[in-house]
LODREN-877841 format. One record per residue (C-alpha): residue in three letters; x, y, z. Coordinates in steps of 0.02 Angstrom, whole numbers, padded with zeros to 5 digits, always signed. Last residue first. Layout:
alaXYZ ...
END
This chain:
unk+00565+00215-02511 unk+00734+00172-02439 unk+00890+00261-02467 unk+01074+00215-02426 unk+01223+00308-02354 unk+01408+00224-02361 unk+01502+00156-02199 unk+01676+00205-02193 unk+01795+00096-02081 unk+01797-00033-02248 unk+01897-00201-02200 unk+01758-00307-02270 unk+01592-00169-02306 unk+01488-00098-02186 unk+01299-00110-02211 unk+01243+00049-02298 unk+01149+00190-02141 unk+00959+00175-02204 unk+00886+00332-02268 unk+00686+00366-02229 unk+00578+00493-02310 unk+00489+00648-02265 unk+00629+00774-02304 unk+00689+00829-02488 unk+00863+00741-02487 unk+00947+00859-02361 unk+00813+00818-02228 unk+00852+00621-02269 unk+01043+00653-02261 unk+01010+00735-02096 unk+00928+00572-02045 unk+01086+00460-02106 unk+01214+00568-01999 unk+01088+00537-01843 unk+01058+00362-01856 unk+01255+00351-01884 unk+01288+00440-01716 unk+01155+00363-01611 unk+01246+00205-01675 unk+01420+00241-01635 unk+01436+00210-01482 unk+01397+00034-01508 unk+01547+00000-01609 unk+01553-00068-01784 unk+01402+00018-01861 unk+01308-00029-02002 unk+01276-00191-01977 unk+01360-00240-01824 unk+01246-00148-01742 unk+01106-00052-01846 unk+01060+00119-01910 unk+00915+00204-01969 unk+00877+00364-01997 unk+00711+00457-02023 unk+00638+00622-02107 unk+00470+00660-02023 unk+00309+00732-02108 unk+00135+00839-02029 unk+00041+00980-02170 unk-00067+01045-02057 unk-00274+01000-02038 unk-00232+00891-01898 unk-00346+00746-01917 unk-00272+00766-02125 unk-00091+00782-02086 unk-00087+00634-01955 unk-00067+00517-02096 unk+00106+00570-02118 unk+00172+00514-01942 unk+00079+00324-01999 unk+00185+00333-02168 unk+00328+00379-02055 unk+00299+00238-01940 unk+00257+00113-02077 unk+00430+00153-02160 unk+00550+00166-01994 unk+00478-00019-01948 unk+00544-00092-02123 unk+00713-00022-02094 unk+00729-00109-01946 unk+00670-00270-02018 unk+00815-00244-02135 unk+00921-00199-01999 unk+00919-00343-01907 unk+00807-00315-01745 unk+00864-00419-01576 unk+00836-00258-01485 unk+00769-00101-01567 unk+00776+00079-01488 unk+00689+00212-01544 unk+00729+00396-01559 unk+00615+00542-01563 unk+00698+00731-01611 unk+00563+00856-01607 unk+00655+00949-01466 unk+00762+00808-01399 unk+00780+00637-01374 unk+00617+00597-01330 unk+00640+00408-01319 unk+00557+00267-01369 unk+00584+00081-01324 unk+00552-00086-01389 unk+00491-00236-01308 unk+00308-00195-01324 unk+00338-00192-01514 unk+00339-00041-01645 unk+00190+00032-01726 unk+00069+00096-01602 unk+00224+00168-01497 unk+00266+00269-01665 unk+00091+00319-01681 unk+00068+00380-01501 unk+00209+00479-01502 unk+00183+00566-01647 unk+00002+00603-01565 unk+00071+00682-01441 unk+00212+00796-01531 unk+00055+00835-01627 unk-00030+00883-01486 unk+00107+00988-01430 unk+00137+01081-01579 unk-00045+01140-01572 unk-00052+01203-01419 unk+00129+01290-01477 unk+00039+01391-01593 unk-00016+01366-01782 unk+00099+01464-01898 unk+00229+01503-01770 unk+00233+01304-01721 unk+00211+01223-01889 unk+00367+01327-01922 unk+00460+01271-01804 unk+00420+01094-01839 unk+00466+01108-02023 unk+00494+00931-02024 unk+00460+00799-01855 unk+00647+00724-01831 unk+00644+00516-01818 unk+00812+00424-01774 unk+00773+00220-01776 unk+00907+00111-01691 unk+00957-00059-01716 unk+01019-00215-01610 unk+01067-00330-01700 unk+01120-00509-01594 unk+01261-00608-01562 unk+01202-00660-01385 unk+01335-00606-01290 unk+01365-00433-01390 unk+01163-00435-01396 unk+01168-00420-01208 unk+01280-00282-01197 unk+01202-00180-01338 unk+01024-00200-01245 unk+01107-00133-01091 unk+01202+00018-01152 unk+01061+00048-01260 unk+00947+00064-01106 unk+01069+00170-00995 unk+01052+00297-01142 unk+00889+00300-01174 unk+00838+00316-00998 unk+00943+00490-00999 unk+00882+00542-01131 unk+00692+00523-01073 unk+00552+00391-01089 unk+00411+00443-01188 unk+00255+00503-01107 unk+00226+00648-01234 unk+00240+00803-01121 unk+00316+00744-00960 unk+00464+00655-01059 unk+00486+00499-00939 unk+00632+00412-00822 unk+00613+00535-00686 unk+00457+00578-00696 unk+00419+00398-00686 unk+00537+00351-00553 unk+00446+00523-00447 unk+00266+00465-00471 unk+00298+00277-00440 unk+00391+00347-00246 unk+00220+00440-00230 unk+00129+00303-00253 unk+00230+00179-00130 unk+00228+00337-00018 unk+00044+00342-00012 unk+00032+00125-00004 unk+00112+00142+00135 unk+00036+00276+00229 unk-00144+00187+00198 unk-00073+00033+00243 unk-00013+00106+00430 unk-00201+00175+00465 unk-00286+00032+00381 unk-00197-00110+00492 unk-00222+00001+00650 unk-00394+00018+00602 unk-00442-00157+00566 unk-00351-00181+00754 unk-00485-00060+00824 unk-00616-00133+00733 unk-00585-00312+00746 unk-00554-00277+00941 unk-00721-00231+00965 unk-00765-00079+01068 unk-00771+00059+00908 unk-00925+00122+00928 unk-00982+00078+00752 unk-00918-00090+00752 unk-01000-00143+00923 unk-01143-00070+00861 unk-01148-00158+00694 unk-01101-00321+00755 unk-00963-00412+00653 unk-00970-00629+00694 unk-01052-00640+00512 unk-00939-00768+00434 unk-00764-00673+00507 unk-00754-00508+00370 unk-00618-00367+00345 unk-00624-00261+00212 unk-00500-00124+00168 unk-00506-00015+00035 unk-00379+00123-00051 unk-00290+00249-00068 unk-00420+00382-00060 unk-00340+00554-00023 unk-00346+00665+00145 unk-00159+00656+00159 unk-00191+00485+00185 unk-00356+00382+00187 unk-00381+00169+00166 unk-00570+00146+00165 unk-00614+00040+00298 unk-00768-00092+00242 unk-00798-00210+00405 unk-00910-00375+00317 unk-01045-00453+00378 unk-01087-00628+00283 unk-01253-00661+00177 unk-01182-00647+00023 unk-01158-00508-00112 unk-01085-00324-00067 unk-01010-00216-00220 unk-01160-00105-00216 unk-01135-00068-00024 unk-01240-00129+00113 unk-01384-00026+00227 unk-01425-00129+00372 unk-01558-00269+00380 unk-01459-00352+00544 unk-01408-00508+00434 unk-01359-00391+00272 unk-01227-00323+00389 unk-01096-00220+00285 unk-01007-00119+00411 unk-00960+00043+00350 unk-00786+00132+00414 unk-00772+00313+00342 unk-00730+00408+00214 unk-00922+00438+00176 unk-00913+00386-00039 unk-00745+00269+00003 unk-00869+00168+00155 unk-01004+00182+00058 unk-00930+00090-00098 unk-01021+00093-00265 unk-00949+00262-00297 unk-00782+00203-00282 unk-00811+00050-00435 unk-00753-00091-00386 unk-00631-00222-00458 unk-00575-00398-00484 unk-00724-00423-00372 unk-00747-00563-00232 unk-00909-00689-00184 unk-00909-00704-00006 unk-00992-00868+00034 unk-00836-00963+00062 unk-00774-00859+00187 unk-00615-00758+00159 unk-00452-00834+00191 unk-00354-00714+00104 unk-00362-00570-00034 unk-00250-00471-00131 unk-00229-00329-00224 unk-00414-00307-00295 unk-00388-00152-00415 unk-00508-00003-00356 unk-00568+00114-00505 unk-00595+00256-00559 unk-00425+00345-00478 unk-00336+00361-00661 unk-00176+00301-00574 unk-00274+00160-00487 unk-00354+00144-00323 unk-00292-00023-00211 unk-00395-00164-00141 unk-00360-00271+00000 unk-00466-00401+00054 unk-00467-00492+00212 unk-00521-00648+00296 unk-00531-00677+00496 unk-00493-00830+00595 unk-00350-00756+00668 unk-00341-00597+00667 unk-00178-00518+00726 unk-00090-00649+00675 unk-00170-00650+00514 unk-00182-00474+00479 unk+00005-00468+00502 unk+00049-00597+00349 unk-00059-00509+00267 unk-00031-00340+00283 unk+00166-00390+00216 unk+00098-00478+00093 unk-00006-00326+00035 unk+00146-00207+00034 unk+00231-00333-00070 unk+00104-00330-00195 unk+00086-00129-00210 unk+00266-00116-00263 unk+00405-00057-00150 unk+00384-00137+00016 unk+00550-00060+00121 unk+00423+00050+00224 unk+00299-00092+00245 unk+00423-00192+00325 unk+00437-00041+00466 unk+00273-00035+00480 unk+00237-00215+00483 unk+00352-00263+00618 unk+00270-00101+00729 unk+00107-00170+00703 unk+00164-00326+00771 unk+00243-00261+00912 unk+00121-00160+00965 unk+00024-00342+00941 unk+00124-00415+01067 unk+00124-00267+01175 unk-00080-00287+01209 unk-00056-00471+01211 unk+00074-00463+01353 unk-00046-00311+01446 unk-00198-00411+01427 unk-00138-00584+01501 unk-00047-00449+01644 unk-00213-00376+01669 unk-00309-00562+01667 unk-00155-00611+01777 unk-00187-00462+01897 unk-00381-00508+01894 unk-00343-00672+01936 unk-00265-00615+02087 unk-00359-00489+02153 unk-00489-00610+02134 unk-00408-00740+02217 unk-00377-00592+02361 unk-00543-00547+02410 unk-00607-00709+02386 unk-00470-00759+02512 unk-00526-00605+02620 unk-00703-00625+02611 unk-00663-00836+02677 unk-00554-00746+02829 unk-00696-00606+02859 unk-00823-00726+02869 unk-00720-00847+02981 unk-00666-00681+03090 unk-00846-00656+03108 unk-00886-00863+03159 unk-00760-00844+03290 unk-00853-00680+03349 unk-01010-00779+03373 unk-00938-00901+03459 unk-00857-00783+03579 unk-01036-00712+03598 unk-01123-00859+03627 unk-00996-00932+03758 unk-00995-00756+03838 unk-01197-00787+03872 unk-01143-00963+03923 unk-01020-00901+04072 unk-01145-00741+04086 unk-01268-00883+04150 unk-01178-01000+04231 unk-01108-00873+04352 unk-00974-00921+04494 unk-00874-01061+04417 unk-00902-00995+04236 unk-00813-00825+04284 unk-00645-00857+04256 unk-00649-00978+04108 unk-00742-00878+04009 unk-00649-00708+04030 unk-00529-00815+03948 unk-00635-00848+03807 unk-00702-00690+03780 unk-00525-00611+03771 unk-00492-00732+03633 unk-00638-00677+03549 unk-00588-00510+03593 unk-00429-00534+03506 unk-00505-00623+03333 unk-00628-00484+03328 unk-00474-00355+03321 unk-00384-00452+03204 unk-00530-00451+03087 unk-00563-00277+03114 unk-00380-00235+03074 unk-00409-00326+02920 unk-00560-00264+02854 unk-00481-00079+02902 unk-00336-00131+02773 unk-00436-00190+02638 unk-00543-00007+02644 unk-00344+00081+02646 unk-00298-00033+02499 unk-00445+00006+02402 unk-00422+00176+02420 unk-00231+00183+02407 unk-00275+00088+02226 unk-00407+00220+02204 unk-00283+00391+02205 unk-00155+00293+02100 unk-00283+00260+01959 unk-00330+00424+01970 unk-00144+00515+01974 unk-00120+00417+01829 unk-00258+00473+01744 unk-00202+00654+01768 unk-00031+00641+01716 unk-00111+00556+01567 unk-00207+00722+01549 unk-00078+00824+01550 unk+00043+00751+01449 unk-00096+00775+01332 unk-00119+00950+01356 
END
């Protein structure tokens, strides 16, 4: 249908260029024709003047008169054609700046599809924004994970009036609330968003794909936006605002998406712990910069006790939440550089960098004293027997640390449960590390 249709236009615009070509063709031939019976005239002039004065000055008149035709028709024709003319460069003007910023777009689509964070998506947009539209400011704002709010990204040369948000709320926007473009013209007594302040117009496009919010948009030139133009789409601002929106909103869908997948591929979907298989690479890494630096690095085994049985007696709902708020605790009580793990089952480990093992040791206490505290808010009985081990402390090769951590915590379980045993340092030119209790 489409291929139609353009076969169609073409077949117009062909149809009237003949026309017009035809009409400037008959001009022509009537020029040349006037031109020749002028001529005619003339001679017909010089014949009979010697025998009648008066048809010799009547065909005076009329060759006149047919010299001041073909005059017309000459000065018609050069208007005729400087117009033709500038109107061909005016096409040709439109046609270079039309491709030029196909190409643009183009450039930014394809740098927006190796942006990989929200920020260097938005540089991209505005380096493009800019030479698409000069003279205009932007703001780009982006909806977060929990989708209540919209981050401010980035922003550039926006008027000096416009007062900017950290954040807005979606429901204070009209253009997020409609899905569509709004035009925020306080100037023309139109209806503005919540968010709006100043006296400024300012193009709102909310950023859509796969019929989801990703997004806003605004646009703004110190008031130059005219609500009908907007709203019928003739200005260039609002065409080119949509072309920006249209390949951002993609972008900033597969940047999400791509987040989505890393994190559940990195994270235990249940508690929000990272995974095995992040623990693993991240020991590797913390062990092979504390090798350069001479640091401990230690590592906290924690095992939930009578588990199973907490989950016939009360349900696996129940389990869950527990397994949640576990979590939460042990996060609560290490530091932002440290990492937990869902190692397995009820089996948590955390991993320590630049922590001696005394310190270690420390951490494992407060985090089982916070696992036990959970007993009462969950009306179960709620414990964990912990190991600790460190590097060089305890153990003399890194791959044996998970190892040792684990040894030590079935040494706790064996010992009564809820309680923590610390690996023993290792002794001078002792392979054999002895067992330890703490608390």
């Amino acid at each position: 249908m489409i291929k139609r249709l353009k076969l169609f236009r073409r077949m117009r615009v062909s149809a009237s260029r003949t026309q017009a070509r035809r009409r400037f063709g008959t001009m022509y031939l009537g020029a040349v024709a006037m031109q020749g019976a002028s001529i005619l005239v003339i001679a017909l002039h010089g014949r009979i003047e010697a025998h009648a004065t008066d048809q010799s000055e009547l065909l005076l008149l009329v060759s006149l008169a047919l010299q001041v035709a073909v005059v017309a028709c000459l000065v018609v024709f050069r208007a005729i054609l400087i117009a033709k003319h500038d109107h061909e460069q005016h096409m040709r003007a439109d046609s270079e700046e039309a491709r030029r910023r196909t190409a643009e777009l183009f450039t930014m689509t394809d740098m927006l599809q190796a942006a990989e964070t929200n920020d260097e998506a938005a540089a991209v947009l505005m380096v493009t924004a800019r030479r698409l539209l000069p003279g205009h400011g932007a703001a780009l704002y982006v909806l977060n994970s929990a989708r209540d709010r919209l981050d401010l990204a980035r922003s550039w040369d926006m008027p000096g009036e416009h007062i900017e948000h950290g954040g807005l709320a979606p429901g204070d926007c009209w253009a997020i609330r409609r899905g569509k473009t709004h035009l925020n013209a306080p100037d023309e007594g139109g209806l503005c968003c919540a968010h709006h302040n100043g006296y400024n117009s300012a193009l709102e496009i909310p950023l859509m794909a796969g019929g989801h919010v990703q997004g806003l948009l605004i646009i703004t030139n110190e008031g130059a936006l005219r609500r009908g133009e907007v709203e019928d789409g003739t200005t260039i601002t609002s065409k080119l605002g949509q072309a920006l929106a249209d390949s951002m909103s993609l972008a900033l869908s597969n940047i999400a998406l791509r987040d989505k997948l890393r994190v559940q591929s990195l994270r235990d979907p249940l508690t929000g712990l990272y995974n095995r298989r992040y623990m693993e690479d991240t020991l590797e890494r913390f062990l092979a910069l504390a090798s350069r630096g001479g640091g401990s690095t230690a590592v906290i085994m924690i095992d939930l006790d009578n588990f199973k049985a907490l989950n016939d007696d009360y349900g696996h709902a129940k389990g869950d939440a527990v397994l949640r708020d576990v979590s939460a605790q042990i996060i609560g009580a290490l530091r932002p550089a440290d990492v937990v793990c869902r190692y397995g089952g009820e089996e948590i480990v955390a991993i320590l960098p630049d922590c001696p093992l005394d310190d270690a040791a420390s951490k494992a206490e407060q985090i089982r004293l916070r696992i036990h505290g959970l007993s009462e808010a969950h009306g179960c009985a709620i414990s964990a027997s912990i190991g600790v081990s460190a590097l060089p402390e305890t153990s003399a090769r890194g791959e044996e640390l998970i190892p040792d951590a684990d040894a030590v915590l079935y040494m706790a379980k064996a010992s009564g449960k809820n309680r923590v045993i610390v690996a023993e340092r290792i002794m001078p030119r002792v392979g054999v590390a002895r067992i330890g209790a703490v608390g």
